[in-house]
C-alpha positions as CSV (number, residue, x, y, z in Angstrom):
1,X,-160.7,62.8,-63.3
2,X,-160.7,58.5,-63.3
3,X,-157.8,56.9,-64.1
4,X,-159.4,55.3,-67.1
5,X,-159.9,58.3,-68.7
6,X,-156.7,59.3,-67.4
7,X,-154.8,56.0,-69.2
8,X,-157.3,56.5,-72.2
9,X,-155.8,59.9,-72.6
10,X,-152.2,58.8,-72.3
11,X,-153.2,55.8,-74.8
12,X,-154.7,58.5,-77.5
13,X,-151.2,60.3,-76.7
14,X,-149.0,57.0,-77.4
15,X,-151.2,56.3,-80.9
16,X,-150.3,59.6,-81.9
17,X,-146.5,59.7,-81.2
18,X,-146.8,56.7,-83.6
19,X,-146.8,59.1,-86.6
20,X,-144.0,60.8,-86.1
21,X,-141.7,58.3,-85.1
22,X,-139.0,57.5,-86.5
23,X,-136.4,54.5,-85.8
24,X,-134.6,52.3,-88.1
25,X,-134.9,48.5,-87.5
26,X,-133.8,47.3,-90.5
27,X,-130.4,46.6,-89.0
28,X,-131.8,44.5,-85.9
29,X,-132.3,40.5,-86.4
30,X,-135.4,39.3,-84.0
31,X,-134.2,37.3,-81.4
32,X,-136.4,33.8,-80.6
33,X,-138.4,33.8,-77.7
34,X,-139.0,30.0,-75.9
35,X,-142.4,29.8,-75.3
36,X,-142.8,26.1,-74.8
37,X,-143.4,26.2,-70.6
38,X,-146.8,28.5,-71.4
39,X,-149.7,27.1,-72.7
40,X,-151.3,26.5,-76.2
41,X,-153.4,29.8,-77.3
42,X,-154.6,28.2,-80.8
43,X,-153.6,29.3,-84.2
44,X,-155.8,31.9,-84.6
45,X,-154.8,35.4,-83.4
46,X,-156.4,36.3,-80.5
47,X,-157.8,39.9,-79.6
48,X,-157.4,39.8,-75.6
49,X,-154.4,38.5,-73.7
50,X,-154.7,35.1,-72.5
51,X,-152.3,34.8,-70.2
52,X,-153.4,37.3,-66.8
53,X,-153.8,36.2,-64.0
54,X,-157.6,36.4,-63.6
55,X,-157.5,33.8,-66.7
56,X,-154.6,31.3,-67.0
57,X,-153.8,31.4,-63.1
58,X,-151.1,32.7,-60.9
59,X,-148.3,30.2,-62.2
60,X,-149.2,30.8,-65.6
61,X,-148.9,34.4,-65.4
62,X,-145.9,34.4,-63.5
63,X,-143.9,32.4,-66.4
64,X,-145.7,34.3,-68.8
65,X,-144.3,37.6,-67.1
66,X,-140.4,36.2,-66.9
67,X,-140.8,34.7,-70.4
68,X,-142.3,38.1,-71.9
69,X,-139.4,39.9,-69.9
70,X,-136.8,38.1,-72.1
71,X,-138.2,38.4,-75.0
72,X,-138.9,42.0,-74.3
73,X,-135.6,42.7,-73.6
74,X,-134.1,40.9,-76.4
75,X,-136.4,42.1,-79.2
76,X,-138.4,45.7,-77.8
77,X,-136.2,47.2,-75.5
78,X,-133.7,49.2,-77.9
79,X,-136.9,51.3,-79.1
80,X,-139.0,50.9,-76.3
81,X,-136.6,51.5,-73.8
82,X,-135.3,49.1,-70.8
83,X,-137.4,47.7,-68.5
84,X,-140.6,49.2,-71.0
85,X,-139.7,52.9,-69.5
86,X,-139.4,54.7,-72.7
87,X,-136.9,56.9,-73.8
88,X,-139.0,59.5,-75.3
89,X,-138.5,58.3,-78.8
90,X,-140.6,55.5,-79.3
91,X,-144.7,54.8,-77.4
92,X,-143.9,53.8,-73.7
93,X,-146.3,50.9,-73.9
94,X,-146.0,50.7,-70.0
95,X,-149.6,53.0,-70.7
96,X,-151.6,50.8,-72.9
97,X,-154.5,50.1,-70.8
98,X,-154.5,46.4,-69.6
99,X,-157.5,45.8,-71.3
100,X,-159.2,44.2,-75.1
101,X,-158.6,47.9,-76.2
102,X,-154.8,48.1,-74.9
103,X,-154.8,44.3,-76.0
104,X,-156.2,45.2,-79.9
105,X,-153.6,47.7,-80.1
106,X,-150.5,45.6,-79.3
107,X,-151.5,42.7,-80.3
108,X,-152.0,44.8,-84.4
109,X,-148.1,46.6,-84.1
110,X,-146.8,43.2,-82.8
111,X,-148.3,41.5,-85.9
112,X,-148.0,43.3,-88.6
113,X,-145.7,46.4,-87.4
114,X,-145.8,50.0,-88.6
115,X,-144.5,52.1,-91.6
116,X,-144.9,55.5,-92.6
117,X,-143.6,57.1,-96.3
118,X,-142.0,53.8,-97.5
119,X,-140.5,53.3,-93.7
120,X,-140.2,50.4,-91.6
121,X,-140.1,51.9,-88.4
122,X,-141.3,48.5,-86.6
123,X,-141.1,45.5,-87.8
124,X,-143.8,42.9,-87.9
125,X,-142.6,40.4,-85.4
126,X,-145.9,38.4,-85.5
127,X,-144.9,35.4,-88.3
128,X,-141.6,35.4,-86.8
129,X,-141.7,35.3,-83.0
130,X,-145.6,33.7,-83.0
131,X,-149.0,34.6,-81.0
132,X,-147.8,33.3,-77.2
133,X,-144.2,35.5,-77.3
134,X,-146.8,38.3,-78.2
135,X,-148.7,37.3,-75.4
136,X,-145.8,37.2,-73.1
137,X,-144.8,40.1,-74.0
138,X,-148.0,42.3,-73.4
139,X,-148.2,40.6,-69.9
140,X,-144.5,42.0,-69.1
141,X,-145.5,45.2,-70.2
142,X,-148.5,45.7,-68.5
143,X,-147.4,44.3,-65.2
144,X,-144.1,47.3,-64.9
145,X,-144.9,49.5,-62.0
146,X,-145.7,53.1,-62.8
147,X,-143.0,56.0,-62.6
148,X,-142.0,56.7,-59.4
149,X,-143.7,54.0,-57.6
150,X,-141.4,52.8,-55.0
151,X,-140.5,56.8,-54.0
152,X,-142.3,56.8,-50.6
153,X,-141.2,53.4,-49.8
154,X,-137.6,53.7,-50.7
155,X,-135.9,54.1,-47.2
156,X,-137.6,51.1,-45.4
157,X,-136.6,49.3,-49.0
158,X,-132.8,50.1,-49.0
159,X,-132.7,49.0,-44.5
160,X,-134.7,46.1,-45.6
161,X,-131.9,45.4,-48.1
162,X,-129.0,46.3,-46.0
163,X,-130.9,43.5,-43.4
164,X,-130.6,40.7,-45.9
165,X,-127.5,41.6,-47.1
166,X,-125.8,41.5,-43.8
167,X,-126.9,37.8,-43.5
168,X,-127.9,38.1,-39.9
169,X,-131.9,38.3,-40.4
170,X,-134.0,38.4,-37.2
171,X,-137.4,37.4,-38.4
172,X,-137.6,36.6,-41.9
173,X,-141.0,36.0,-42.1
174,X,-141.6,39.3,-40.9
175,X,-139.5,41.2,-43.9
176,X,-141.5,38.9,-46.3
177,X,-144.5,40.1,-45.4
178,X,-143.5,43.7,-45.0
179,X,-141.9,43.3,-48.6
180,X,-145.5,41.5,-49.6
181,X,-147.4,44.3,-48.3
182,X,-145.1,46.9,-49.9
183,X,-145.6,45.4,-53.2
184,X,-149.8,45.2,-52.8
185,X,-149.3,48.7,-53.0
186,X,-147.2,49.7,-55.8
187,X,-149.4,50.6,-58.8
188,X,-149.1,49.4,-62.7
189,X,-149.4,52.0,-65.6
190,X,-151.9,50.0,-67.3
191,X,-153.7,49.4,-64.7
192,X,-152.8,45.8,-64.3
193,X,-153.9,44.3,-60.5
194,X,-150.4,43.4,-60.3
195,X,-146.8,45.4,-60.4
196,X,-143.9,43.3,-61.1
197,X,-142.0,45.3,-59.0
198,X,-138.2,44.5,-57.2
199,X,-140.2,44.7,-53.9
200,X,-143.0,41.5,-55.3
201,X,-139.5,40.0,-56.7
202,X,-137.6,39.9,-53.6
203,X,-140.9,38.7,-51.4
204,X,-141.3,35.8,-54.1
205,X,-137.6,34.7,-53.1
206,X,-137.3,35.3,-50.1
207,X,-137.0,32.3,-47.5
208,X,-135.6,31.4,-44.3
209,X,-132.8,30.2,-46.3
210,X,-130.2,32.2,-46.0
211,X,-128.9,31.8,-49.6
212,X,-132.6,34.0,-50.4
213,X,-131.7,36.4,-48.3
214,X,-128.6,37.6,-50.7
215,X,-130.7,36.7,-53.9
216,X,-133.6,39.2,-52.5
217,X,-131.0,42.0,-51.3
218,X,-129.4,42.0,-55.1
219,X,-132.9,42.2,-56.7
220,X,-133.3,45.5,-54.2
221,X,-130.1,46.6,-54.7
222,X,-130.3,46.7,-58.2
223,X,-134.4,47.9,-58.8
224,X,-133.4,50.6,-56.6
225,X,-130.4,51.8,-58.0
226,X,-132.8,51.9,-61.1
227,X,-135.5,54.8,-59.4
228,X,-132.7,56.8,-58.6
């Protein structure tokens, strides 16, 4: 079986947990999301994400990934679980295929939200937060490694971390491109080319500076703590 039909499948299952759910966000103000370091998308709504890499280039996407990551956080996570790894009660969007299909989808919710019998069970966060914190967004989500990513990789992960941390690194160029490697290989949910996983995080900081060597260990330190 591909793993488009695969994700297609699990996409069909997260439209249909839609119906039933049900959460209360009544109580839960939306929290602004600064946009102003990405670029303009227009004022028309846009039907596929602007803001991958293939598109808007590798800088773009990586601010659109920390940006969408806050405003994630801040505004999706308490449905939609931490990190976009759903709790069971709400659609683990981590699944929406990283595609204009995925992209319709999210882009529809985000705008105009959901309700069911009279219920608001999501808000529409699309006149408040705007079309690039959307955008953001989707590119967080869809760049989260898929469960259980990092398994096979996790002892050479927590000695490379217990290297940095010890501050006496013998080749650091060698962990970053161990780390870089590592991270080629850890696979999105969506389907996205690229994870944003601790292991790309940590080879993105890491220097022969030894002030990046701590930064990369607590990155480790704490994305691994979160698989266990």
């Amino acid at each position: 079986m591909s793993a488009n039909i695969i994700r297609g499948g699990i996409a069909a299952a997260i439209l249909l947990a839609t119906t039933s759910l049900v959460i209360a966000h009544g109580d839960v103000a939306p929290q602004p999301v600064n946009t102003d370091a990405l670029p303009e998308v227009g004022e028309e709504w846009l039907t596929e994400n602007p803001y991958r890499e293939a598109k808007a280039g590798h800088d773009v996407w990586l601010k659109a990934v920390e940006i969408g990551s806050s405003g994630f956080n801040q505004n999706c996570a308490r449905c939609h679980g931490l990190g976009a790894v759903s709790g069971g009660l709400a659609p683990d969007l981590r699944f929406l295929e990283a595609e204009e299909a995925g992209d319709e989808w999210f882009i529809e919710r985000f705008r105009h939200g959901y309700t069911q019998d009279g219920t608001t069970k999501m808000p529409a966060f699309g006149d408040i937060l705007g079309q690039k914190a959307a955008w953001a967004i989707r590119t967080y989500v869809e760049t989260r490694p898929e469960d259980g990513a990092l398994d096979e990789h996790a002892k050479r992960l927590h000695e490379i971390r217990d290297e940095l941390g010890s501050g006496k690194v013998a080749d650091t160029g060698a962990l970053k491109k161990e780390l870089e490697t590592i991270a080629a290989e850890v696979k999105t949910a969506s389907g996205a080319p690229i994870a944003d996983s601790v292991t790309y995080e940590a080879a993105r900081i890491l220097t022969d500076a030894p002030e990046t060597w701590k930064k990369a260990a607590e990155v480790l330190t704490v994305g691994l703590s979160a698989t266990q």
